[in-house]
py3Dmol code that shows the C-alpha trace and the ligand (Angstrom):
import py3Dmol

protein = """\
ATOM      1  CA  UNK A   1      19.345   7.185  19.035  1.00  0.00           C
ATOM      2  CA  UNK A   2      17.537   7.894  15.406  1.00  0.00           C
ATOM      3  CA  UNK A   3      14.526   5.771  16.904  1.00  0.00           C
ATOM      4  CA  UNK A   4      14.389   8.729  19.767  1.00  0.00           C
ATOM      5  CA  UNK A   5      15.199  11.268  17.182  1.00  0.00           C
ATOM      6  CA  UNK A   6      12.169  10.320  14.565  1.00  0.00           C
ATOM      7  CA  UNK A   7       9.816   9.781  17.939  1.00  0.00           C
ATOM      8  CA  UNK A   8      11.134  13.643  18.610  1.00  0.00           C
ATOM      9  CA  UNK A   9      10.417  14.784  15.154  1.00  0.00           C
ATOM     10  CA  UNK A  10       7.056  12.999  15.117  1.00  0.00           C
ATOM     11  CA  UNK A  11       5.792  14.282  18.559  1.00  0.00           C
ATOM     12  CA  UNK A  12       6.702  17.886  17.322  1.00  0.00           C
ATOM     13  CA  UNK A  13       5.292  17.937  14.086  1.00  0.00           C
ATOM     14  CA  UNK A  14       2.101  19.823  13.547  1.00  0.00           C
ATOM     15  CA  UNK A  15       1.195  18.230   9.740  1.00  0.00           C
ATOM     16  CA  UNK A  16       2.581  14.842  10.246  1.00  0.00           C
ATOM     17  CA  UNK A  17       1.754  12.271   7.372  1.00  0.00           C
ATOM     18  CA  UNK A  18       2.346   8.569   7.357  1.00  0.00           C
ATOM     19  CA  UNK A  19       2.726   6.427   4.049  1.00  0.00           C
ATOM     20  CA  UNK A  20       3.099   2.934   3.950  1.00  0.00           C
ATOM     21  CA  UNK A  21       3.833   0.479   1.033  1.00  0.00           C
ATOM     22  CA  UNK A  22       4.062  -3.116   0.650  1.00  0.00           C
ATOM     23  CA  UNK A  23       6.985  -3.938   3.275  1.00  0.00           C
ATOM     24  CA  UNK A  24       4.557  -3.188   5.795  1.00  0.00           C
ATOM     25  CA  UNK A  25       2.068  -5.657   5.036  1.00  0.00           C
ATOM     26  CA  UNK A  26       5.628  -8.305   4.271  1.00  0.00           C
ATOM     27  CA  UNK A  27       5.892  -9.548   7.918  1.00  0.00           C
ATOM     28  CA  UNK A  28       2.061 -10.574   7.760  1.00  0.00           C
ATOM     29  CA  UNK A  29       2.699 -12.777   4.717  1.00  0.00           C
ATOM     30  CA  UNK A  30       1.577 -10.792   1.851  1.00  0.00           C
ATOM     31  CA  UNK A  31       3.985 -10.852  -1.013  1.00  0.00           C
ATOM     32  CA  UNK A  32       5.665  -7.284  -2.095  1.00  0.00           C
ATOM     33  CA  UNK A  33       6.162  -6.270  -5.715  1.00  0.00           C
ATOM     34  CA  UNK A  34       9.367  -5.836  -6.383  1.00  0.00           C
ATOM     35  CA  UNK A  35      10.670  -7.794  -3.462  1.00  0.00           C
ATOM     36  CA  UNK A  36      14.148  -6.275  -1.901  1.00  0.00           C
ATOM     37  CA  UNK A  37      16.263  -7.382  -5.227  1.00  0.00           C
ATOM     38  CA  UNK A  38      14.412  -4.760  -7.312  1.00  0.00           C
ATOM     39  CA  UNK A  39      13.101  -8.218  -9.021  1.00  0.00           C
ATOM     40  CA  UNK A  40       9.542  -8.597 -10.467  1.00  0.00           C
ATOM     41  CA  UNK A  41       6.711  -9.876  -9.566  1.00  0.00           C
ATOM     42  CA  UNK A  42       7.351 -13.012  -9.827  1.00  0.00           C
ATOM     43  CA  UNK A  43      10.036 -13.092  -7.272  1.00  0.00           C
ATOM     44  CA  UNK A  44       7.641 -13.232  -3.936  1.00  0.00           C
ATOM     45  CA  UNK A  45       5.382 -14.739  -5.648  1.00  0.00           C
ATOM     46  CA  UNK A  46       6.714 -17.990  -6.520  1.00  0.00           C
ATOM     47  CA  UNK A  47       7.744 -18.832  -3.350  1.00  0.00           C
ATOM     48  CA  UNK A  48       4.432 -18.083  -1.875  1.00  0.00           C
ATOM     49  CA  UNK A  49       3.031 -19.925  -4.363  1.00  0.00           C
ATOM     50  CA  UNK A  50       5.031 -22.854  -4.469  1.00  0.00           C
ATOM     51  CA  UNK A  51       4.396 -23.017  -0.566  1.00  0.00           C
ATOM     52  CA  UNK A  52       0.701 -23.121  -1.571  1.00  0.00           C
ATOM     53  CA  UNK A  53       0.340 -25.742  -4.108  1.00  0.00           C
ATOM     54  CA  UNK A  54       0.219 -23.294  -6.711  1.00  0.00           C
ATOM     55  CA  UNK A  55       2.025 -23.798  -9.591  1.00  0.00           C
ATOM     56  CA  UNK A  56       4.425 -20.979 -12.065  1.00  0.00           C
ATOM     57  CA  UNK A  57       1.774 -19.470 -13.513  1.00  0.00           C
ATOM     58  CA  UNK A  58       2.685 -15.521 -13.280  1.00  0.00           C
ATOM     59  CA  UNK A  59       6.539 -16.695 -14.323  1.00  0.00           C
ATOM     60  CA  UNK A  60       5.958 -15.063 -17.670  1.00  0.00           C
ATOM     61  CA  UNK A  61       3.986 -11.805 -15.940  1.00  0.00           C
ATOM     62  CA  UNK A  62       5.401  -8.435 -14.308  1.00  0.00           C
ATOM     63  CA  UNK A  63       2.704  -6.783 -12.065  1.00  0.00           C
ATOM     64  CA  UNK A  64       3.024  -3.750 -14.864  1.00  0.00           C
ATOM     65  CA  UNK A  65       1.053  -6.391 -17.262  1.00  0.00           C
ATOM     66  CA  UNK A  66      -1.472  -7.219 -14.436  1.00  0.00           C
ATOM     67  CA  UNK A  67      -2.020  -4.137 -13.247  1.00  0.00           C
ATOM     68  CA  UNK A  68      -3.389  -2.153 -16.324  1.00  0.00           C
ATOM     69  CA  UNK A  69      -6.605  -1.004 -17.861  1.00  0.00           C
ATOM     70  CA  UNK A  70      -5.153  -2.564 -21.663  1.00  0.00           C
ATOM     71  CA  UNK A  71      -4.293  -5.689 -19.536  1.00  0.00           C
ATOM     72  CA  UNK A  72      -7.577  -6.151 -18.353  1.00  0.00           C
ATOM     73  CA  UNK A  73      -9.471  -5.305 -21.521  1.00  0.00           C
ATOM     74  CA  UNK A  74      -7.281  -7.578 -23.618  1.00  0.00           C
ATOM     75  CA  UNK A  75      -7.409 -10.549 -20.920  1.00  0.00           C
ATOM     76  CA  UNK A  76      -9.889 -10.532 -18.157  1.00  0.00           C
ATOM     77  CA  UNK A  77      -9.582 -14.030 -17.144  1.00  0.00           C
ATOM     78  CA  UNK A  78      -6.015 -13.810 -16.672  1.00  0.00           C
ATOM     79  CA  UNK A  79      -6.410 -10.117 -14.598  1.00  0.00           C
ATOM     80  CA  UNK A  80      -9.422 -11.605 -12.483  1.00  0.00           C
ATOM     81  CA  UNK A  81      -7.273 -14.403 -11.998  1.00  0.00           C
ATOM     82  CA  UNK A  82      -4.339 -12.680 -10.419  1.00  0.00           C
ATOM     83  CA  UNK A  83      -6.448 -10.631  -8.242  1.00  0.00           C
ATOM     84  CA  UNK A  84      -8.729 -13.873  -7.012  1.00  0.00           C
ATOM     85  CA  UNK A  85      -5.367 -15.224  -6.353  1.00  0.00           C
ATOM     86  CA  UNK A  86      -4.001 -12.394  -4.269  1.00  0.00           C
ATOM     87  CA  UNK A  87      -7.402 -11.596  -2.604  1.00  0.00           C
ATOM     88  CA  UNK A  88      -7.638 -15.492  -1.288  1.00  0.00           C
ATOM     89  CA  UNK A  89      -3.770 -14.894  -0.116  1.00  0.00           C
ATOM     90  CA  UNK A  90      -4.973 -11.881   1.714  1.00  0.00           C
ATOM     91  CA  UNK A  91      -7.614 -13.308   3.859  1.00  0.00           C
ATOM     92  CA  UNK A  92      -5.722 -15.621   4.769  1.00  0.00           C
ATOM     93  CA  UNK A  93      -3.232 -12.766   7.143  1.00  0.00           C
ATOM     94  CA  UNK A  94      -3.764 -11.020  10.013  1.00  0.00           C
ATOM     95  CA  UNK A  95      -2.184  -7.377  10.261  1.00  0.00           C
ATOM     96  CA  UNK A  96       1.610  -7.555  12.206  1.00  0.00           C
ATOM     97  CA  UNK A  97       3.157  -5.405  14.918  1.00  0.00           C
ATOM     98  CA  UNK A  98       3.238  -2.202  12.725  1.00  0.00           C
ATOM     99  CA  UNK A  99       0.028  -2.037  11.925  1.00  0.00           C
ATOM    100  CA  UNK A 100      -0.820  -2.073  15.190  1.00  0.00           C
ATOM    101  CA  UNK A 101       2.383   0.156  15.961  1.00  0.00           C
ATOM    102  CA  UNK A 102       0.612   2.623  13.524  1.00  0.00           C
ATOM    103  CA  UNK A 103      -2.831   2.591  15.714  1.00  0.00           C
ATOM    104  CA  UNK A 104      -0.993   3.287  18.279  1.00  0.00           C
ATOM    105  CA  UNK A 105       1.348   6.343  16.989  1.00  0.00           C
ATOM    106  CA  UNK A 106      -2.062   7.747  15.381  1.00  0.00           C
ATOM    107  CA  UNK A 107      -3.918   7.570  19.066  1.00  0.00           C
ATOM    108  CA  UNK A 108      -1.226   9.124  20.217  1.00  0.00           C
ATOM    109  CA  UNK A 109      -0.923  12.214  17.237  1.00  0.00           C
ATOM    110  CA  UNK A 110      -3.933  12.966  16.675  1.00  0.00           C
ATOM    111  CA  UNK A 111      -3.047  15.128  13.682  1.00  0.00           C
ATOM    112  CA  UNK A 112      -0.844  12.120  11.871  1.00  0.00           C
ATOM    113  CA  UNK A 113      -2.460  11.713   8.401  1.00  0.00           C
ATOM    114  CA  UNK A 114      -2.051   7.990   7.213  1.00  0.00           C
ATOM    115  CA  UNK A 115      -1.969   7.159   3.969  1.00  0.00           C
ATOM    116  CA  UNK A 116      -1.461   3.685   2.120  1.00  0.00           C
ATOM    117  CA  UNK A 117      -0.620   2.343  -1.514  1.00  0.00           C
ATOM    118  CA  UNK A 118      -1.500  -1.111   0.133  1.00  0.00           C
ATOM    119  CA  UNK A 119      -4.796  -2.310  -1.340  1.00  0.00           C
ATOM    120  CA  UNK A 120      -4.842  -5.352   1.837  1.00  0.00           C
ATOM    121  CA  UNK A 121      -7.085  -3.758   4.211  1.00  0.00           C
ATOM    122  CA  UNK A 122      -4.878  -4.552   6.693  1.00  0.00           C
ATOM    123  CA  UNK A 123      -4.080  -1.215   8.753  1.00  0.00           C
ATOM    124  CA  UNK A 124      -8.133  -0.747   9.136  1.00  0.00           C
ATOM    125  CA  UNK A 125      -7.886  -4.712  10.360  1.00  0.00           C
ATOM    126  CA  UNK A 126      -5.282  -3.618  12.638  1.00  0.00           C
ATOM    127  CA  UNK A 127      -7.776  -0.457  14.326  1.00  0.00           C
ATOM    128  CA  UNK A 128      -6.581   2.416  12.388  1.00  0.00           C
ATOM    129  CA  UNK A 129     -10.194   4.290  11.535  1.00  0.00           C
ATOM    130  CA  UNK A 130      -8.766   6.621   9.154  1.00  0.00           C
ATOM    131  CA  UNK A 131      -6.683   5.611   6.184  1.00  0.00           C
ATOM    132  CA  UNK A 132      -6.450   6.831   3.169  1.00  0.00           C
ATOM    133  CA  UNK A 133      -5.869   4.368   0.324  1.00  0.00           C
ATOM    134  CA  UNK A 134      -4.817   5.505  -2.498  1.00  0.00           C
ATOM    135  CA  UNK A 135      -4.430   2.582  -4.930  1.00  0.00           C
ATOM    136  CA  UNK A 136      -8.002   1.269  -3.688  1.00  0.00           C
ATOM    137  CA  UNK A 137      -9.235  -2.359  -2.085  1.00  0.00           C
ATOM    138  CA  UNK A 138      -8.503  -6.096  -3.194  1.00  0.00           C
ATOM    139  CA  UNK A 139     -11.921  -6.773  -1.860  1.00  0.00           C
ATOM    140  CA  UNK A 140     -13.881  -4.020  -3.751  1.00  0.00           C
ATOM    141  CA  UNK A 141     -15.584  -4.014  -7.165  1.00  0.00           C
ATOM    142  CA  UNK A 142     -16.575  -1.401  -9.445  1.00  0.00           C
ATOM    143  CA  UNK A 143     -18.986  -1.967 -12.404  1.00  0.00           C
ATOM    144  CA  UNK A 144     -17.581  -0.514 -15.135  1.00  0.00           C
ATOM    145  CA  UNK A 145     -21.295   0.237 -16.654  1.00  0.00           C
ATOM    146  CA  UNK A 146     -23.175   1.912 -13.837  1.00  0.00           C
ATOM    147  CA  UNK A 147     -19.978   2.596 -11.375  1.00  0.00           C
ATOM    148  CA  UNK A 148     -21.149   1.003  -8.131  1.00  0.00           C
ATOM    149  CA  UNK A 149     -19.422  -0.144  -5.927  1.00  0.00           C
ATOM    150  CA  UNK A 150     -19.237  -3.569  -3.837  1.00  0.00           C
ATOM    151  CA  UNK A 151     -17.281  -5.646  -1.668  1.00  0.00           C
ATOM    152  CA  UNK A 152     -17.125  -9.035  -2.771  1.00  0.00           C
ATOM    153  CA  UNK A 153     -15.045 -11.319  -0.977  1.00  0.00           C
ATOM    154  CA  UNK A 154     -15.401 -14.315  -2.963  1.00  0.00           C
ATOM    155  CA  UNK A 155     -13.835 -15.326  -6.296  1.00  0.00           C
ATOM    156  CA  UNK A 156     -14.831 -12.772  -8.698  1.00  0.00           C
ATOM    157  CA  UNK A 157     -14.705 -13.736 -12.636  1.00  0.00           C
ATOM    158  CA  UNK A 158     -15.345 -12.162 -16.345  1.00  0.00           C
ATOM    159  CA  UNK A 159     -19.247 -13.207 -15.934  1.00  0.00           C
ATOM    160  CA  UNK A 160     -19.906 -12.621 -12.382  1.00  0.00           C
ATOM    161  CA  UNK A 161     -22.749  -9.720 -12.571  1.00  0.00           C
ATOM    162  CA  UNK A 162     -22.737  -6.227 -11.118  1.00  0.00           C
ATOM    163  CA  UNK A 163     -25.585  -6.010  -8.129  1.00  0.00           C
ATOM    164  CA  UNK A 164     -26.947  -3.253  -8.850  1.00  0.00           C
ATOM    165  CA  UNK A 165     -27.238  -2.979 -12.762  1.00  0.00           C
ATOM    166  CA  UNK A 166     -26.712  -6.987 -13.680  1.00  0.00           C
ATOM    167  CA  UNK A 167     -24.366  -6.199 -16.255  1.00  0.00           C
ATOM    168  CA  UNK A 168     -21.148  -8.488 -16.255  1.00  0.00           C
ATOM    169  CA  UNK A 169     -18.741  -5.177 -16.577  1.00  0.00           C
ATOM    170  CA  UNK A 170     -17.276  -5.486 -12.927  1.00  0.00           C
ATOM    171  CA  UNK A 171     -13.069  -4.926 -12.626  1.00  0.00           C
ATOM    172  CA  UNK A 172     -11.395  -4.409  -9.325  1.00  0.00           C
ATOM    173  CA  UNK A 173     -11.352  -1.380  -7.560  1.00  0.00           C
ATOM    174  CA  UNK A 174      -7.433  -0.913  -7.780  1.00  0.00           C
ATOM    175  CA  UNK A 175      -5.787   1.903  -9.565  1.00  0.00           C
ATOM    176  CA  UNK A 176      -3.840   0.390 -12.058  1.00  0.00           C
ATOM    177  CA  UNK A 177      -1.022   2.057 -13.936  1.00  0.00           C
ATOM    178  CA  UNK A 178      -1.880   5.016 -16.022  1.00  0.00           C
ATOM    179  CA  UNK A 179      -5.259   5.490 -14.030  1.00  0.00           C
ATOM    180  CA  UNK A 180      -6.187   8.275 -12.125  1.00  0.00           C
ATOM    181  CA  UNK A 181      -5.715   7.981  -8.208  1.00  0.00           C
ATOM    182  CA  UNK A 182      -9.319   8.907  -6.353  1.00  0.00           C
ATOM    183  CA  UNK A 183      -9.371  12.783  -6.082  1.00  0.00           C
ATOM    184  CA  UNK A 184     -10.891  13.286  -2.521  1.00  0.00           C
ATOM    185  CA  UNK A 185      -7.406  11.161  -1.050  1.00  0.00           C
ATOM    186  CA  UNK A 186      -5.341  13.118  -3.531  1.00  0.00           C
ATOM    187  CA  UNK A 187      -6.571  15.938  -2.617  1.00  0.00           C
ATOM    188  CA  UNK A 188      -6.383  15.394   1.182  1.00  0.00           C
ATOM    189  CA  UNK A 189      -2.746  14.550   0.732  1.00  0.00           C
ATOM    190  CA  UNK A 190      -1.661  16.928  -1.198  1.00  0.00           C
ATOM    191  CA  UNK A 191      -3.408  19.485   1.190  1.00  0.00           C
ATOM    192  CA  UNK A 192      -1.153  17.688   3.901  1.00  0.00           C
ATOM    193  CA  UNK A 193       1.583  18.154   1.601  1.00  0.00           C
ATOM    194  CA  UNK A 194       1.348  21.856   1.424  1.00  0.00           C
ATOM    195  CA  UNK A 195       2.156  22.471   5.313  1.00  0.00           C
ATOM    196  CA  UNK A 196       3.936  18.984   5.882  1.00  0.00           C
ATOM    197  CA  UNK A 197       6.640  19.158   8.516  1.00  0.00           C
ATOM    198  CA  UNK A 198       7.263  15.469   8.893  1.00  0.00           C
ATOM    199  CA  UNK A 199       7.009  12.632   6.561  1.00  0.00           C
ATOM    200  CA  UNK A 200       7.696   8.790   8.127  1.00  0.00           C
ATOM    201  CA  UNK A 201       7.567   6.374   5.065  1.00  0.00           C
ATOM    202  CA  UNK A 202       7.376   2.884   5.658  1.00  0.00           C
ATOM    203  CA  UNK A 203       8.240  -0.097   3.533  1.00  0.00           C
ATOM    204  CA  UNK A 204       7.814   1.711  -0.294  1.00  0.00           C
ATOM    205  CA  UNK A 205      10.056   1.055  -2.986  1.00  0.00           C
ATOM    206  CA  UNK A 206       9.633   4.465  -4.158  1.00  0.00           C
ATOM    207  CA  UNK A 207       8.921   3.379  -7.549  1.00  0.00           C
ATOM    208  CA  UNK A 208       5.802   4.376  -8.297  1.00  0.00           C
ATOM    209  CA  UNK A 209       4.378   7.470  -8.560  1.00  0.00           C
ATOM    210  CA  UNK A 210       2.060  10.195  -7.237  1.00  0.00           C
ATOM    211  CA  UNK A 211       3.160   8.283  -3.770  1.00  0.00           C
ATOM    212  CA  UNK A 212       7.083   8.279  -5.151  1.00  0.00           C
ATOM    213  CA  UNK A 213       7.192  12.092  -5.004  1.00  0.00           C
ATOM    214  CA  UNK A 214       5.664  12.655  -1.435  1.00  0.00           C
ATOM    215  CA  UNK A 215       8.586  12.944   0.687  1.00  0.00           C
ATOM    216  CA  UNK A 216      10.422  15.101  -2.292  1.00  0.00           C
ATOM    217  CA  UNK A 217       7.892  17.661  -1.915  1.00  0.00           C
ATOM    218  CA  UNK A 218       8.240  17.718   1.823  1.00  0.00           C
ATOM    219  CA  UNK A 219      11.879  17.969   1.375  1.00  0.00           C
ATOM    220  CA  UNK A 220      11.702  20.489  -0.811  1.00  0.00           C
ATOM    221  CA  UNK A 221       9.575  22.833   1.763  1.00  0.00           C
ATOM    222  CA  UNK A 222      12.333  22.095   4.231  1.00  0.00           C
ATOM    223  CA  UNK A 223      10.225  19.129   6.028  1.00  0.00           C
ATOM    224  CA  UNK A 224      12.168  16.179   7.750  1.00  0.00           C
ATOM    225  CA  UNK A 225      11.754  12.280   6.345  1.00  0.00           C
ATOM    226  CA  UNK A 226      11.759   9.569   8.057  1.00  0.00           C
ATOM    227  CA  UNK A 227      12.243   6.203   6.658  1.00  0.00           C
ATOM    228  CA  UNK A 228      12.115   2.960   7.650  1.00  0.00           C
ATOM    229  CA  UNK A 229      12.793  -0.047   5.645  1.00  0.00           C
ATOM    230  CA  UNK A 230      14.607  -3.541   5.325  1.00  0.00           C
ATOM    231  CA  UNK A 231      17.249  -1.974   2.685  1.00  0.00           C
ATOM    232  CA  UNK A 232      18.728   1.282   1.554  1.00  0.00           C
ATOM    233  CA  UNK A 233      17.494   0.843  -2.084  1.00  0.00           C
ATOM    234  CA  UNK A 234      18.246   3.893  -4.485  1.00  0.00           C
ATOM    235  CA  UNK A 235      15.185   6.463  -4.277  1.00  0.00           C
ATOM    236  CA  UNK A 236      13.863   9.131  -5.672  1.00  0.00           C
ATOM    237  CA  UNK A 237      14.775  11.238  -2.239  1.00  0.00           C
ATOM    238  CA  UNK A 238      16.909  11.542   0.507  1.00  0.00           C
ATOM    239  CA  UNK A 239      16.098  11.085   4.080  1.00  0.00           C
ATOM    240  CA  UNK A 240      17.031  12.709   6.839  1.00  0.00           C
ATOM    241  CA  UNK A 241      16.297   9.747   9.548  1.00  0.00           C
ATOM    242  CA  UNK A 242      16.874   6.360   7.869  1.00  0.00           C
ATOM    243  CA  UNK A 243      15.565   4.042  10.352  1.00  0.00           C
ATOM    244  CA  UNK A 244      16.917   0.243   8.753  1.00  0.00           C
ATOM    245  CA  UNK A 245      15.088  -2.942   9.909  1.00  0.00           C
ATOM    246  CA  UNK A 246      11.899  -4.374   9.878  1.00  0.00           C
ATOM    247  CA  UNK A 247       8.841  -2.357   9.744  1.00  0.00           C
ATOM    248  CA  UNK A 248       7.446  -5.071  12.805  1.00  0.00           C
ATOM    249  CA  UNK A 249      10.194  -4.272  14.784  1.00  0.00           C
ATOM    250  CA  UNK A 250      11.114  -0.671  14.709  1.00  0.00           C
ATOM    251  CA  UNK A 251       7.877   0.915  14.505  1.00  0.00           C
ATOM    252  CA  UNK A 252       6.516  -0.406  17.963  1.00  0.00           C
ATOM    253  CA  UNK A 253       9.710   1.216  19.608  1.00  0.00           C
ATOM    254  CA  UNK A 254       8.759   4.316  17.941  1.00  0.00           C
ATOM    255  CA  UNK A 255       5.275   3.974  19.226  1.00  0.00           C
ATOM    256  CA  UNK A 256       6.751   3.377  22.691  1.00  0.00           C
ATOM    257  CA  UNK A 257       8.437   6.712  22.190  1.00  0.00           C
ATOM    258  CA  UNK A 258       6.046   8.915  20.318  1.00  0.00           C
TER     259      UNK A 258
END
"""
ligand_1 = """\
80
BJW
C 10.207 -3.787 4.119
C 9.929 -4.987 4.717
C 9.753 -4.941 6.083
C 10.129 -5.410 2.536
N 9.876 -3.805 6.693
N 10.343 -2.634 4.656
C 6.195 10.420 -12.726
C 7.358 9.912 -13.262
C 7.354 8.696 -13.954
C 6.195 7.959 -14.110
C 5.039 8.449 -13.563
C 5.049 9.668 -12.886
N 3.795 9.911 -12.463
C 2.996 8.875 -12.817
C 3.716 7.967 -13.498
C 3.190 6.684 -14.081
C 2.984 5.579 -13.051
C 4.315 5.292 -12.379
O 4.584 5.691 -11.270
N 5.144 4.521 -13.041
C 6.430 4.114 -12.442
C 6.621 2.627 -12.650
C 7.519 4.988 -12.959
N 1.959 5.939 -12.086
C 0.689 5.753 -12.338
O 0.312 5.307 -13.414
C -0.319 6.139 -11.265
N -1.312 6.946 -11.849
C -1.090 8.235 -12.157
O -0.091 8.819 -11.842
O -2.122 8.819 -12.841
C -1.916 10.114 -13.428
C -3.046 10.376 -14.403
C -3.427 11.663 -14.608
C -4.471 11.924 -15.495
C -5.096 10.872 -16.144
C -4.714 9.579 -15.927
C -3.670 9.333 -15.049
C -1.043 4.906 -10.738
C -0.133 3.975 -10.027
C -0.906 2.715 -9.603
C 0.009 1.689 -8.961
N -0.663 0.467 -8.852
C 0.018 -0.669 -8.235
C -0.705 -2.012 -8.597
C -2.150 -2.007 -8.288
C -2.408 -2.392 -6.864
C -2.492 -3.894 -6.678
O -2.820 -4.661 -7.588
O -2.196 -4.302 -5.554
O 0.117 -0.492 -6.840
S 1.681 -0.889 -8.773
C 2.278 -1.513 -7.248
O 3.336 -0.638 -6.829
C 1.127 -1.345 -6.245
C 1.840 -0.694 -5.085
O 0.909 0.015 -4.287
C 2.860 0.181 -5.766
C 3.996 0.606 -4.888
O 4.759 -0.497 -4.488
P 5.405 -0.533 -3.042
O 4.366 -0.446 -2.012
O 6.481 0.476 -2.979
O 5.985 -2.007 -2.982
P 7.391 -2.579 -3.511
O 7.267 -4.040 -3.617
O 7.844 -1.846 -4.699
O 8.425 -2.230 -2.339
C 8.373 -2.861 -1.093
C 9.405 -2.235 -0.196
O 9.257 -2.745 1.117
C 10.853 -2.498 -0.611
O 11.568 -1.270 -0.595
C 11.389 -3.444 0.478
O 12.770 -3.251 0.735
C 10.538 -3.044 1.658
N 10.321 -4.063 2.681
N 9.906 -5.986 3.716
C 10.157 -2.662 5.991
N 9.499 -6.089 6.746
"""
view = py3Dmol.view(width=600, height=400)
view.addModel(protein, "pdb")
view.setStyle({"model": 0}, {"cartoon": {"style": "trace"}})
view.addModel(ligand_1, "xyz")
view.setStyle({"model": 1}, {"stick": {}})
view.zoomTo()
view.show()
């Protein structure tokens, strides 16, 4: 019944907006952050690790320690590292059912903005031409001397040099905490934001913010949110249509619907 109901709400919605999170990328393999224990890091990452032949190493790390400018500048290696690490687990997936469920919900609603914290690639894998992603790309580079930018799938390390300028200055072109996110996707979202009638949210923890405050402000202009996720795990906002399973298996029902 709520499956039929958030297909209704989507069909009818004239500024629709989709944001996804890790969970969505989960059932392809790729670890989340905080897991569904609210744990760190570490948590998925073990496992996926130890399945790998790769040993403890991030034990002693939360993602907030990766994932910072002060990180990087005080240990590059270690950052570079991480992200060489993740970027090898990446391309090794393929996107799941909801990515493609996604494709298919945004052929069908033309208007549905989609937006992603997920720095995988995987909903443009999946078909979806238009995504906005807001915390950037495991596979891109920016120089931090003359700001280009390049996609560089192989290992990437403290010396490799920038293309364009030679300089060894590259970092990953992730938003890490306490940086900016890009303004054109901010500002397309929070143009979405101002007339939003429907939010569907899939797989966030809700923990990190600008994305963390979305469906609050389409709450608070009387909007309807949709959520779908493997647990009810305390947010920052209330839902109207809590949708509780796997992102693989509920959101190609809701395509079916849509
Ligand atoms: C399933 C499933 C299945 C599992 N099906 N579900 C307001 C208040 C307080 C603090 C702040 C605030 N505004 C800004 C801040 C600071 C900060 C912040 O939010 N801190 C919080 C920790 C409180 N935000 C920032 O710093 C941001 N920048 C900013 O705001 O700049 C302002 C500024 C202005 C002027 C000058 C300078 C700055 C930047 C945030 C960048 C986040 N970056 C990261 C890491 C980099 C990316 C990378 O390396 O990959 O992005 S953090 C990490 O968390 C990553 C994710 O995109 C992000 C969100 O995580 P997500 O997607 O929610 O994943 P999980 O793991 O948390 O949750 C997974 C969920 O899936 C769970 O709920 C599961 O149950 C579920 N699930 N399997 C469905 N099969």
């Amino acid at each position: 019944m709520s499956m039929e109901k958030a297909a209704a709400v989507l069909r009818r919605a004239q500024y629709p907006l989709f944001l996804s999170g890790a969970g969505i990328s989960a059932e392809s393999g790729v670890p989340t952050f905080r897991g569904t224990r609210g744990a760190k890091v570490g948590g998925a990452m073990e496992g996926l690790a130890a399945d790998r032949g790769i040993d403890g190493l991030w034990n002693n790390y939360r993602a907030e320690d990766l994932a910072t400018p002060e990180a990087f500048a005080r240990d590059p290696h270690l950052v570079w590292g991480w992200y060489n690490w993740r970027k090898r687990l990446i391309a090794s997936t393929q996107p799941n059912a909801a990515h493609f469920a996604i494709h298919r919900i945004a052929q069908k609603l033309p208007n549905l903005l989609c937006a992603t914290q997920n720095v995988d690639g995987l909903h443009t894998l999946a078909g979806l031409e238009s995504i906005l992603e807001m915390h950037g790309n495991i596979y891109r580079t920016r120089c931090t001397q003359c700001q280009s930018l390049a996609i560089i799938r192989d290992d990437v390390t403290p010396t490799t040099q920038c293309g364009n300028c030679q300089s060894a200055n590259l970092r990953p072109d992730i938003v890490w905490f306490g940086e900016q996110l890009p303004r054109a996707v901010l500002d397309s979202i929070y143009a979405r934001l101002a007339v939003c009638d429907a939010i569907l949210v899939v797989g966030t923890s809700g923990s990190v913010y600008p994305a963390a405050g979305f469906a609050i402000e389409v709450r608070r202009r009387e909007g309807v949110v949709i959520e779908i996720n493997v647990e009810d795990g305390h947010k920052p906002y209330a839902h109207d249509i809590y949708l509780r399973g796997k992102a693989g298996e509920i959101l190609p029902q809701i395509a079916d619907l849509v």
